[in-house]
SEDRENPA-235718 format. One record per residue (C-alpha): residue number from 1; residue in one letter; z, x, y. Coordinates in steps of 0.1 Angstrom, whole numbers. Layout:
> num,residuo,pz,px,py
> NUM,a,Z,X,Y;
...
//
This chain:
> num,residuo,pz,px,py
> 1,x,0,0,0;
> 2,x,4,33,22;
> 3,x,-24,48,35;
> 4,x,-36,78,60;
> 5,x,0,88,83;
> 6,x,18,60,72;
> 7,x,15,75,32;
> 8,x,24,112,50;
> 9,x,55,99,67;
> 10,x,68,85,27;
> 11,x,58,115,18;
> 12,x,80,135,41;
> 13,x,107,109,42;
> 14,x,109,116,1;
> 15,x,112,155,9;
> 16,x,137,153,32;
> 17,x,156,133,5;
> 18,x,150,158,-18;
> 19,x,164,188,0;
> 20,x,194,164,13;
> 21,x,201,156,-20;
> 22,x,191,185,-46;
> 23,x,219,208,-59;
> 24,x,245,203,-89;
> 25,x,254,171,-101;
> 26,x,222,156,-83;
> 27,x,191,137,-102;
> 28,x,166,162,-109;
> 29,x,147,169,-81;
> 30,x,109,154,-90;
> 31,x,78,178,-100;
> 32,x,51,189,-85;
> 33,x,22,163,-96;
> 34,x,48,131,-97;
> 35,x,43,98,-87;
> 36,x,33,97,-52;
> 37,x,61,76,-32;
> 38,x,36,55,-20;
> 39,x,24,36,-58;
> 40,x,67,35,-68;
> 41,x,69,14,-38;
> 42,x,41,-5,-45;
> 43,x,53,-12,-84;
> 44,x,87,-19,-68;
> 45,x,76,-43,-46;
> 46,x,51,-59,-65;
> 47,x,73,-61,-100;
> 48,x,99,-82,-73;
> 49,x,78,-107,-59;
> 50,x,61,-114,-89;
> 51,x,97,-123,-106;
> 52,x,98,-97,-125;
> 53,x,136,-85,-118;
> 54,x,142,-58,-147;
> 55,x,107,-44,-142;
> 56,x,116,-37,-105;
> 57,x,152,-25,-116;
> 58,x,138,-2,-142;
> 59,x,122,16,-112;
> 60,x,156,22,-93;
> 61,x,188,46,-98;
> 62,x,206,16,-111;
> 63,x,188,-2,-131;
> 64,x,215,-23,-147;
> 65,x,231,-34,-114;
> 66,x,198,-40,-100;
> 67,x,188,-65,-126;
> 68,x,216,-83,-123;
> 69,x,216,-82,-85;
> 70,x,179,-94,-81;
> 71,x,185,-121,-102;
> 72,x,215,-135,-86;
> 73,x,198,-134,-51;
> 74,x,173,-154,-66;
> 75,x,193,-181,-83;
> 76,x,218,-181,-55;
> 77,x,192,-192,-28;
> 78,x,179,-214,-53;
> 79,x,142,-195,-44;
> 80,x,108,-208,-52;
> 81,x,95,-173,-48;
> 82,x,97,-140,-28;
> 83,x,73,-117,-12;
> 84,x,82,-80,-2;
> 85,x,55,-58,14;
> 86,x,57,-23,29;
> 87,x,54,-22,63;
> 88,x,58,16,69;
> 89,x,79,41,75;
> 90,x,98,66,95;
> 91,x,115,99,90;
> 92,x,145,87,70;
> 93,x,134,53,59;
> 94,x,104,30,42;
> 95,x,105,-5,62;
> 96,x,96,-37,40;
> 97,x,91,-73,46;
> 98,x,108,-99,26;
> 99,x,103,-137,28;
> 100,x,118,-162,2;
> 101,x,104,-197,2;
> 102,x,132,-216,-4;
> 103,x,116,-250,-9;
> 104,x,107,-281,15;
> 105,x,85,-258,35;
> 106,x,117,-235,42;
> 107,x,109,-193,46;
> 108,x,134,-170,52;
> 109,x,118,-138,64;
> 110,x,133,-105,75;
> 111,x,129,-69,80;
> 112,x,147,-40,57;
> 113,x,148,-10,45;
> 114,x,143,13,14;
> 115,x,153,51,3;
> 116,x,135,68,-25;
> 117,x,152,96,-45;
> 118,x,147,119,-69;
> 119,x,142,105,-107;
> 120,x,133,126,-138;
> 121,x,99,116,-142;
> 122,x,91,112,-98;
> 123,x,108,92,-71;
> 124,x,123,58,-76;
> 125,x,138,36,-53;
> 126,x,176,39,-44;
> 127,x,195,10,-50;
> 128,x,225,-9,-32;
> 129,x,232,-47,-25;
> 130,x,215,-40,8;
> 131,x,181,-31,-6;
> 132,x,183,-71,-9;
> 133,x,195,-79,21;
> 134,x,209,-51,45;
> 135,x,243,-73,51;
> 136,x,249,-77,17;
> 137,x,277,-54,2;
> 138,x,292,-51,-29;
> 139,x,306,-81,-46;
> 140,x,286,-103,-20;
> 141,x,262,-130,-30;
> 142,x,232,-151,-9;
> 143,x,234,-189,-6;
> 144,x,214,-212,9;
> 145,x,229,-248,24;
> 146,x,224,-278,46;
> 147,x,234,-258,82;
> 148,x,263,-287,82;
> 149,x,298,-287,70;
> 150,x,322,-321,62;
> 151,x,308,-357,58;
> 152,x,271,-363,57;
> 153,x,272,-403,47;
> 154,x,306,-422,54;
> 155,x,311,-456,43;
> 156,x,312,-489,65;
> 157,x,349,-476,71;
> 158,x,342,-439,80;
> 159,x,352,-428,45;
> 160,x,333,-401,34;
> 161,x,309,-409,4;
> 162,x,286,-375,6;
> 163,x,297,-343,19;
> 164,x,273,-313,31;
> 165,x,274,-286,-1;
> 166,x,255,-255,-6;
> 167,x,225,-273,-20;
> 168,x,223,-308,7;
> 169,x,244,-336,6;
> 170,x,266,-340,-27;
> 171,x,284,-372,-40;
> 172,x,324,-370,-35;
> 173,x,324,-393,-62;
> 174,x,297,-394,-84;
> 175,x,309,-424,-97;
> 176,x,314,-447,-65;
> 177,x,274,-457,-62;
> 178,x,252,-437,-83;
> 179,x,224,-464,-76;
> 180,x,223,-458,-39;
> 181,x,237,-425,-35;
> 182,x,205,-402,-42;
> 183,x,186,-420,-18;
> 184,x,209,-418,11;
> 185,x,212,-383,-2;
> 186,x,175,-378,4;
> 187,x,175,-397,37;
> 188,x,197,-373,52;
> 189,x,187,-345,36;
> 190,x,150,-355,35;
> 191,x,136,-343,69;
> 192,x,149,-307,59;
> 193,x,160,-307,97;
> 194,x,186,-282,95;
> 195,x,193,-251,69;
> 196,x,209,-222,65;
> 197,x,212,-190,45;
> 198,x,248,-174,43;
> 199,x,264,-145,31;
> 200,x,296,-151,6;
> 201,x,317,-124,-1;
> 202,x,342,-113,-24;
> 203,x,373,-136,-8;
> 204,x,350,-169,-1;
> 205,x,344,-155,33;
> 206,x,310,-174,47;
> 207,x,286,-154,70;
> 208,x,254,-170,82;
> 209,x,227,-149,80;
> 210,x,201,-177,93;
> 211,x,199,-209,108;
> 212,x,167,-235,112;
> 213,x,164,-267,126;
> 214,x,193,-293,142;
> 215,x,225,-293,128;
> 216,x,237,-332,125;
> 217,x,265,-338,152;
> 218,x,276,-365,131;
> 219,x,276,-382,98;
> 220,x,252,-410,91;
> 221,x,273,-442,83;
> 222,x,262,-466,55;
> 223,x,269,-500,51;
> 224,x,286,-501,17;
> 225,x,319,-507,12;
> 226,x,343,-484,-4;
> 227,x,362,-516,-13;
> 228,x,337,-536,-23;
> 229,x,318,-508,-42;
> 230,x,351,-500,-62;
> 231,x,359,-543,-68;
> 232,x,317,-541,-81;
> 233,x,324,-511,-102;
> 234,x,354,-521,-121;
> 235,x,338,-557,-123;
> 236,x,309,-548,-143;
> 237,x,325,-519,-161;
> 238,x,351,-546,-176;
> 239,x,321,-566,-193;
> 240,x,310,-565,-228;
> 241,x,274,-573,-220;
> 242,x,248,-551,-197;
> 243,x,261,-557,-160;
> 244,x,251,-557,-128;
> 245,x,263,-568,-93;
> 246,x,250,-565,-58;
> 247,x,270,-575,-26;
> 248,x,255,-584,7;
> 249,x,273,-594,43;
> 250,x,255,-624,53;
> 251,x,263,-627,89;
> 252,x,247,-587,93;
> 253,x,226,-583,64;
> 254,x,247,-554,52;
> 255,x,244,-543,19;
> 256,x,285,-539,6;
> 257,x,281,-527,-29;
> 258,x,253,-522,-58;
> 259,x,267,-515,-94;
> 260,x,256,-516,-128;
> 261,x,279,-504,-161;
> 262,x,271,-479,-183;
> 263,x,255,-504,-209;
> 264,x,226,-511,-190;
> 265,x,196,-492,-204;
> 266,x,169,-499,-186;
> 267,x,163,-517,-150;
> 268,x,185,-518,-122;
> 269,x,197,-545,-96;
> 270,x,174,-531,-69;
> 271,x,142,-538,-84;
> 272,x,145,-551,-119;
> 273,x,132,-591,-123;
> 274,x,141,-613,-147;
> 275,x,143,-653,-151;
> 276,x,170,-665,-129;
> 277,x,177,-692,-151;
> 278,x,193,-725,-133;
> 279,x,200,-707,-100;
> 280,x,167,-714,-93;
> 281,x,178,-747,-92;
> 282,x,191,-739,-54;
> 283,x,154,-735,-46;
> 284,x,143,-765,-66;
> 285,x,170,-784,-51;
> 286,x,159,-780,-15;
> 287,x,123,-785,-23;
> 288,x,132,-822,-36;
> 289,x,154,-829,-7;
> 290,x,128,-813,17;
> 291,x,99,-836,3;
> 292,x,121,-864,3;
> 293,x,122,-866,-35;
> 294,x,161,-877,-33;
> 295,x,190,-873,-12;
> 296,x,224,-856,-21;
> 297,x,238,-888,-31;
> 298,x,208,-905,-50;
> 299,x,217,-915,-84;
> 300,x,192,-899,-108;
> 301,x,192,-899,-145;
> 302,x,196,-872,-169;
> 303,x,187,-880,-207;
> 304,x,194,-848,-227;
> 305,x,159,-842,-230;
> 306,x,129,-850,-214;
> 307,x,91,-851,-218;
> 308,x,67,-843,-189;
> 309,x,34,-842,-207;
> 310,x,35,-819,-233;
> 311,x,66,-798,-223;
> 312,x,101,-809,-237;
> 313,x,126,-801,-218;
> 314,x,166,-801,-227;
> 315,x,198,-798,-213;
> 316,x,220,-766,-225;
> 317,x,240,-782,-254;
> 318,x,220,-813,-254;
> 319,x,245,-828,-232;
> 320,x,238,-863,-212;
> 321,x,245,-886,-187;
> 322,x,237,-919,-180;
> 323,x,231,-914,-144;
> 324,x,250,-894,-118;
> 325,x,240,-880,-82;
> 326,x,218,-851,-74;
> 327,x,249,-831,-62;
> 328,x,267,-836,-96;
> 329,x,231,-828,-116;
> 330,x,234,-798,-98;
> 331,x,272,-787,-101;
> 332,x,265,-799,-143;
> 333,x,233,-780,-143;
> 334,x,213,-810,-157;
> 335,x,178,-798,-164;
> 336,x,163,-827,-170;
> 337,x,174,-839,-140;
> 338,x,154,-811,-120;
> 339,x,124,-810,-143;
> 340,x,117,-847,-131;
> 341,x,120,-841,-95;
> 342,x,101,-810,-100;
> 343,x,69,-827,-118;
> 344,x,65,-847,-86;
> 345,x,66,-814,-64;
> 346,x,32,-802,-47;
> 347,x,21,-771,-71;
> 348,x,34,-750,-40;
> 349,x,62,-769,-39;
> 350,x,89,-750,-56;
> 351,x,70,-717,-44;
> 352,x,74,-727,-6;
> 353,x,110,-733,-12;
> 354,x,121,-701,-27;
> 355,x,101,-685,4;
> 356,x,128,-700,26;
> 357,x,156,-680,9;
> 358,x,139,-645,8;
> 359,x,125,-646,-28;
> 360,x,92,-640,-14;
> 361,x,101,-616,12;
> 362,x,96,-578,13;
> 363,x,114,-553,32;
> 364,x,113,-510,38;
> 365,x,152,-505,33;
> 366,x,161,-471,45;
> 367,x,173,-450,13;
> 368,x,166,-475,-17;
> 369,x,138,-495,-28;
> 370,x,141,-533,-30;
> 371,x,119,-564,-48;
> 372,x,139,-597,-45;
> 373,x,117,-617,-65;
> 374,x,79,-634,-72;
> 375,x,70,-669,-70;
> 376,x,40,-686,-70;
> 377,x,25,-719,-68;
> 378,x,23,-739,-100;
> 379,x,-6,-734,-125;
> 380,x,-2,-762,-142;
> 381,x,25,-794,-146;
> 382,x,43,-773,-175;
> 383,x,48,-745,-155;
> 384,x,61,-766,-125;
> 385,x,87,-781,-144;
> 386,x,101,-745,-165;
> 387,x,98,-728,-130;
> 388,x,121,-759,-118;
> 389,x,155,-747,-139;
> 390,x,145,-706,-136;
> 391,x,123,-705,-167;
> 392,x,85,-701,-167;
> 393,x,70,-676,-146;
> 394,x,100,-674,-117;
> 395,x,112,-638,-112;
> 396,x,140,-622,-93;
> 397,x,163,-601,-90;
> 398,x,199,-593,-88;
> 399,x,191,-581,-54;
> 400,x,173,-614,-44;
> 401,x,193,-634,-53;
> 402,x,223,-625,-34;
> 403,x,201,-623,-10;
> 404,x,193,-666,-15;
> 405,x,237,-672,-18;
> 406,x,237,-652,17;
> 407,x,208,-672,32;
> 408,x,227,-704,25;
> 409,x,260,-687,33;
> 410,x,246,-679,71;
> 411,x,219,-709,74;
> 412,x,194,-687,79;
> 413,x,171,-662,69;
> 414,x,191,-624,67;
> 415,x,177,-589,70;
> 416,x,193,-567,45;
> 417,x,201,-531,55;
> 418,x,221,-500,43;
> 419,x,219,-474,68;
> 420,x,238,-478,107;
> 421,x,208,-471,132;
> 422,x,181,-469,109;
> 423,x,163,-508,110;
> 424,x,153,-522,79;
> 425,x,113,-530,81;
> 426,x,101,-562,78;
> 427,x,67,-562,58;
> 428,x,73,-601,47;
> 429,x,93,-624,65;
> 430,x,110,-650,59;
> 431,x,122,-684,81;
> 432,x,148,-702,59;
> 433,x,158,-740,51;
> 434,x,165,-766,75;
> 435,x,200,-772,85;
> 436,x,204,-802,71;
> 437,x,197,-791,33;
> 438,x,218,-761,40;
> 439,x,248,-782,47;
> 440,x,236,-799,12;
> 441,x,232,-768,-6;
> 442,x,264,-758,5;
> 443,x,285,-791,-8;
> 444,x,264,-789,-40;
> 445,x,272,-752,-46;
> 446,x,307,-759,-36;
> 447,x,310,-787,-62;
> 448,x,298,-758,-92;
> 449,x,332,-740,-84;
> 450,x,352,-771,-84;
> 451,x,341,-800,-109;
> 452,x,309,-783,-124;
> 453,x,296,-752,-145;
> 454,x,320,-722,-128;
> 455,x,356,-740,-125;
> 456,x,369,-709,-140;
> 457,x,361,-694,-107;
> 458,x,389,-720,-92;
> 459,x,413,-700,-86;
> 460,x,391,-670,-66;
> 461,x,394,-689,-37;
> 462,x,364,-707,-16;
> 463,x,336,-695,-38;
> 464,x,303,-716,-34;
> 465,x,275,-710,-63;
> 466,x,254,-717,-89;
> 467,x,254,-709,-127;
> 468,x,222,-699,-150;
> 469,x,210,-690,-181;
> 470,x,174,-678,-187;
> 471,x,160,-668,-220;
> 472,x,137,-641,-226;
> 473,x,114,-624,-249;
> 474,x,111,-652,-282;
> 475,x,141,-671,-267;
> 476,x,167,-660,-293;
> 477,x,186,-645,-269;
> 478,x,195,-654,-229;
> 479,x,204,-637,-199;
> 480,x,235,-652,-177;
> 481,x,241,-652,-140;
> 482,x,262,-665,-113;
> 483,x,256,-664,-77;
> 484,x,275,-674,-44;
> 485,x,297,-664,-18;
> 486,x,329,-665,-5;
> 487,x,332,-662,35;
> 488,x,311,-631,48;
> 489,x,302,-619,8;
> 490,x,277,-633,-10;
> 491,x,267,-620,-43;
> 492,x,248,-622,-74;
> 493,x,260,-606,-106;
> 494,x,238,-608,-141;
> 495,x,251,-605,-176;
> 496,x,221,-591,-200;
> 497,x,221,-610,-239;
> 498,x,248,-624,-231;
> 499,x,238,-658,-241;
> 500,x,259,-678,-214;
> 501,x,266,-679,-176;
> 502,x,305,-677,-190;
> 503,x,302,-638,-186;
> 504,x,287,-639,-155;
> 505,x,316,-664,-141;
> 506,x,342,-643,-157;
> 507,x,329,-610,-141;
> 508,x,331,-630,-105;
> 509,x,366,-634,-112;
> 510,x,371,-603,-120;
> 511,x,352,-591,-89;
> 512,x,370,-612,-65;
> 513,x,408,-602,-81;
> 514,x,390,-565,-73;
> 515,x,392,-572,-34;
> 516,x,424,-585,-35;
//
């Protein structure tokens, strides 16, 4: 790499060495017709920058300790690659360039300087910590870190949920929200704003050595609940089925808590749809009171099965009443009941009405990715009536349909966020019932929790909602949910196989005794 003076000034530097250094005890002092310094330098500094850490070593005085050093530096700074280059010399010293790409576009470049003496078989490189880095001393190693220290995400409270670590923002507890944590770990992280590289030595001691970029003044705040979080956690954790829960705040839009347990396998409450069962029926029920079908009090039968051309449909356990109003149809989950009042539904009908509580809608959520549902118009009357009790092709998710309980819970349509000063994009809005079946949903839901399919929830407290079981796959086995609110939390929690909305209730409760 050296040619015309700048190969003669090696040249001398290496004789100077020699003279300096020659005598008893010294390495033997290299022969005439040795390796020129010039190609050692070059195999040095190629053999490094090509990865090749003992090939470089075995061309220094140390080779054991430079092995091991070489590769250390490397692993510490968590380097993608590193490029050294001879940039000359002068009378005592051969000056090199070395850059490490560090990742996300990051380059740490800087000047230093090598020594060649004497070997057996010609000059080889002298080596010390510095040769690395000409900070570095003995016992010293190289780390590279988010140029931040403390919090980097706290919680709705200010508690801290991700700290600033050597390698970005890390998880105080892995545990707390492992659905959400990543991504607000990314969005923080993401921009690759601000980095550093520092020097640790022996007694912990932190040196920087380099700083890029804007070093966050303060931590970004999420909007989940530590509280909340912990309540979801323990909720789905205590269930004997696959679990999930998601919270929201309906009066903000705040997301409180996302959890799933450890039996879940596959999906997530974010993104995963399944048939939501007779918690659709909130959606079918404002469609009939919207079209003027029947009224909250309007006595309507419901047989244990009925017939709507050639689709049977029954209720759960065959069960039957003579004749009872919609709001008790509702609060005993009658699906015959709703399969009638569905088959006389536009073949948008039912689609139009879950639109009004978000199951439709589509938003850019800073830091997680979010589907609440899919519903579409009718392709024929069999359709229309399984879509009516959350069979069919409905889809939703855990996520969408807490977001329905906190569009009735606020009487209007809600924006969902996670992040404090970063606004949630709206690529599909959504405009939300009319008061007046609001103020129906809301007695109907109520009536569930009191004298309907969830009076085990009694005792939680105010809880609105709305039971469902939907079967998948052959229809051997059935998916359960329950979703609601109580006050400013509304909530959706599913219960995977487990044959029952019973689960789902019983998680609630346990959910709701978590907050306490």
């Amino acid at each position: 790499m050296l040619s015309g003076g700048a190969f003669a000034v090696v040249a001398i530097v290496v004789a100077a060495v020699f003279l300096v250094r020659g005598g008893a005890g010294s390495p033997p002092v290299a022969e005439a017709g040795g390796e020129d310094p010039a190609a050692v330098l070059e195999r040095y500094l190629r053999s490094w920058s090509a990865g090749h850490d003992e090939k470089a070593a075995a061309l220094t005085d140390d080779p054991a300790a430079a092995g091991a050093l070489l590769a250390e530096a490397r692993a510490g700074l968590g380097a993608a690659s590193v490029t050294a280059t001879l940039r000359g010399g002068t009378e005592d010293t051969a000056h090199v360039r070395i850059a490490w790409e560090l990742g996300s576009g990051r380059t740490w470049t800087y000047d230093n300087a090598l020594t060649l003496v004497p070997g057996s078989g010609g000059p080889i490189v002298h080596f010390t910590p510095s040769a690395i880095h000409p900070e570095l001393g003995e016992g010293d190693r190289l780390v590279t870190r988010a140029a931040a220290a403390g919090a980097a995400v706290v919680d709705r409270a200010g508690t801290p949920v991700l700290r600033w670590e050597e390698a970005g923002p890390k998880a105080v507890d892995p545990n707390f929200a492992p659905l959400v944590l990543p991504g607000l770990g990314r969005l923080v992280a993401g921009d690759g704003s601000a980095w550093a590289v520092e020097r640790v030595d022996q007694q912990g001691g932190r040196h920087e050595l380099h700083r890029e970029g804007q070093v966050p003044t303060t931590p970004t705040k999420t909007t989940l609940s530590s509280t909340v979080q912990a309540a979801a956690n323990a909720a789905v954790e205590s269930a004997d089925f696959p679990a999930m829960l998601v919270a929201i705040q309906p009066s903000t839009g705040d997301i409180l808590a996302v959890a799933q347990n450890t039996r879940v396998t596959e999906g997530n409450p974010l993104t995963g749809l399944y048939a939501p069962g007779s918690t659709f029926k909130i959606a079918t029920a404002a469609a009939a009171l919207e079209h003027g079908l029947a009224g909250a009090d309007a006595e309507l039968p419901c047989p244990a099965t009925i017939r709507i051309e050639h689709r049977t449909i029954p209720n759960d356990e065959m069960f039957t009443f003579p004749s009872l109003p919609l709001h008790s149809a509702f609060a005993h989950s009658c699906n015959t009941t709703f399969a009638q009042l569905a088959s006389e539904l536009p073949a948008d009908g039912l689609a139009r009405a879950a639109g009004q509580f978000g199951l439709n809608a589509d938003f850019t959520i800073p830091g997680i990715t979010t589907e609440a549902g899919k519903v579409i118009p009718a392709s024929s009357s069999a359709d229309q009536v399984e879509s009516s009790i959350g069979q069919g092709s409905v889809q939703a998710s855990p996520f969408g349909l807490a977001l329905m309980a906190a569009t009735v819970a606020e009487g209007g349509p809600v924006t969902p966020q996670l992040v404090d000063g970063q606004a949630t994009t709206v690529n599909t809005a959504y405009d939300g019932p009319s008061p007046a079946v609001i103020d129906a949903l809301r007695s109907m839901m109520r009536e569930v929790v009191t004298d309907g399919t969830a009076t085990a929830l009694s005792g939680s407290g105010s809880v609105y909602g709305k039971t469902g079981t939907a079967q998948y796959g052959d229809g051997s086995q059935a998916n359960g949910w329950f979703v609601g609110y109580r006050g400013d939390l509304a909530f959706s929690v599913l219960t995977l196989a487990s044959n029952s909305s019973k689960p789902a209730v019983s998680l609630s409760a346990t959910f709701f005794d978590g907050l306490q």
